[in-house]
C-alpha positions as CSV (number, residue, x, y, z in Angstrom):
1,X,-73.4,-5.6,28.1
2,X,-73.0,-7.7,31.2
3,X,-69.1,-8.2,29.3
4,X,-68.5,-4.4,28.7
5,X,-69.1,-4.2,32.7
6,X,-66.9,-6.9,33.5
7,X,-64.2,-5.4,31.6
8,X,-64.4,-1.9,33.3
9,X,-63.6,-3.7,36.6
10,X,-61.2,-5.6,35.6
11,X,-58.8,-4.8,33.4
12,X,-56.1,-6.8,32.1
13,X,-52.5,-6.1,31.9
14,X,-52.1,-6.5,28.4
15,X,-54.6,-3.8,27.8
16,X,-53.2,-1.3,30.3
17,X,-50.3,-1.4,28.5
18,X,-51.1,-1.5,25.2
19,X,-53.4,1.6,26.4
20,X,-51.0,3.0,28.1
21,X,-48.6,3.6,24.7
22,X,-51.4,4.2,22.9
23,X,-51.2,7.7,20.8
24,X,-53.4,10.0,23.8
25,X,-56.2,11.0,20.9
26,X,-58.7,9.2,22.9
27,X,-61.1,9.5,20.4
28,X,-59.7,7.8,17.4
29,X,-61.4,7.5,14.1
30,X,-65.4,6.7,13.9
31,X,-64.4,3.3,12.4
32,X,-62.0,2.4,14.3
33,X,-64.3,3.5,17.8
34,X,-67.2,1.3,16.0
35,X,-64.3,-1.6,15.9
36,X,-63.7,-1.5,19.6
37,X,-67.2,-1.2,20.5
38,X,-68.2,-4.3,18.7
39,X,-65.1,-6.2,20.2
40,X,-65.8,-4.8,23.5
41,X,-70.0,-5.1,23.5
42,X,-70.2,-8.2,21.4
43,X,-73.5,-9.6,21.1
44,X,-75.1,-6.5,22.6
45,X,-73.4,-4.5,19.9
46,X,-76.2,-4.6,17.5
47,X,-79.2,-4.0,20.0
48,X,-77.3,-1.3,21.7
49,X,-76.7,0.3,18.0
50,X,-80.2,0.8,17.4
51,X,-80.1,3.6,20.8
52,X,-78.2,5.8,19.0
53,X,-77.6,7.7,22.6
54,X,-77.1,4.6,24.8
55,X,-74.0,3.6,21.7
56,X,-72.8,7.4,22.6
57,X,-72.3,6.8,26.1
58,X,-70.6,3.6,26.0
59,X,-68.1,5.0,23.4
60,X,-67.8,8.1,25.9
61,X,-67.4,5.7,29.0
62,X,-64.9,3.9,26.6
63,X,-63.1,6.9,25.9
64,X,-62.7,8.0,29.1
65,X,-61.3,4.6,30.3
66,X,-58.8,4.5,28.0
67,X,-57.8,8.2,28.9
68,X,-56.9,6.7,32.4
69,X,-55.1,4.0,31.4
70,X,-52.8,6.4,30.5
71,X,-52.8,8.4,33.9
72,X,-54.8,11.2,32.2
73,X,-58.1,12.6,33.6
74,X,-61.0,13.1,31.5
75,X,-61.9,16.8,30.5
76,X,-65.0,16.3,32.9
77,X,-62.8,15.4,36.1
78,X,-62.8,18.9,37.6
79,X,-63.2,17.5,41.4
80,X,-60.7,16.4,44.1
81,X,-62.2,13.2,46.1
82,X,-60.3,10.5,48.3
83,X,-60.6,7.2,47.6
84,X,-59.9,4.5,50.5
85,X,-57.0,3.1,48.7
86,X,-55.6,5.4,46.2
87,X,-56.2,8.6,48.8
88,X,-56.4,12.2,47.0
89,X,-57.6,12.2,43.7
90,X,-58.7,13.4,40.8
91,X,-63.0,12.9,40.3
92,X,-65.7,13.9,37.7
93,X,-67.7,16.9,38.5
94,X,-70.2,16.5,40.7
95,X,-67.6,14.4,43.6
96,X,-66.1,17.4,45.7
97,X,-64.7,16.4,48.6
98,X,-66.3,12.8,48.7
99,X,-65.0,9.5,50.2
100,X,-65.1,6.5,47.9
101,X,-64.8,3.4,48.9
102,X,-63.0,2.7,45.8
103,X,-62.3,5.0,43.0
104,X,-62.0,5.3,39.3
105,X,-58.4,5.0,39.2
106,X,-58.3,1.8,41.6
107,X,-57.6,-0.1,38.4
108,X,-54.5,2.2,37.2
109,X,-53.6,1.4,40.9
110,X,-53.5,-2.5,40.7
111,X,-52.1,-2.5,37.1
112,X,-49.2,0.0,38.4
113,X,-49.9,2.8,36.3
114,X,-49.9,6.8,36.9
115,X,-53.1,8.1,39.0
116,X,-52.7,11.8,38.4
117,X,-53.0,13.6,41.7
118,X,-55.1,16.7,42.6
119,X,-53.1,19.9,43.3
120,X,-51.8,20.4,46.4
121,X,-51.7,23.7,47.1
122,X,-48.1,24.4,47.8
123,X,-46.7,26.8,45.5
């Protein structure tokens, strides 16, 4: 697991890209979701497996990360927040108006890659 965490905070470039002109269905087929989690999770993969709802999230929290990578926000990022060092952004519910210390885009940031920005406002 402690792997899957790593990888969440740093991303490599390779990955961005290959993310990044990926085909935006974020969720592709079950098999080929079961794939990546088994690449990604490795030895955790088959203790995780037997938590059927634990397997969920990490393929949700995979899902979502590779929706980023390609500078789009996940469905449930319905918030604007301002992160310390990509400023106004967009959040998951439940981050109104908050300011992070760093964000969940920080890693589009460093690789280079879009960070969708919150409305603005001006018509």
């Amino acid at each position: 697991m402690s792997h899957y965490l790593e990888m969440l905070a740093d991303i490599p470039a390779k990955e961005a890209k290959e993310a990044k002109e990926a085909p935006l269905n974020s969720h592709n087929s079950q098999s080929d979701t079961q794939e990546e989690l088994r690449g990604i999770l490795g030895d955790d993969y088959a203790e995780i497996a037997k938590h059927p709802e634990q397997l969920a999230a990490f393929a949700h929290a995979h899902a979502c990360r590779k929706m980023r990578l390609q500078g789009v926000p996940p469905e449930h990022y319905t918030s604007t927040a301002t992160c310390h060092f990509c400023g106004p952004i967009i959040a998951p519910r439940g981050f109104e108006s908050c300011m992070l210390g760093s964000c969940w885009w920080c890693a589009n940031r460093r690789l280079g890659l879009h960070i969708p920005r919150p409305p603005t406002g001006d018509a």
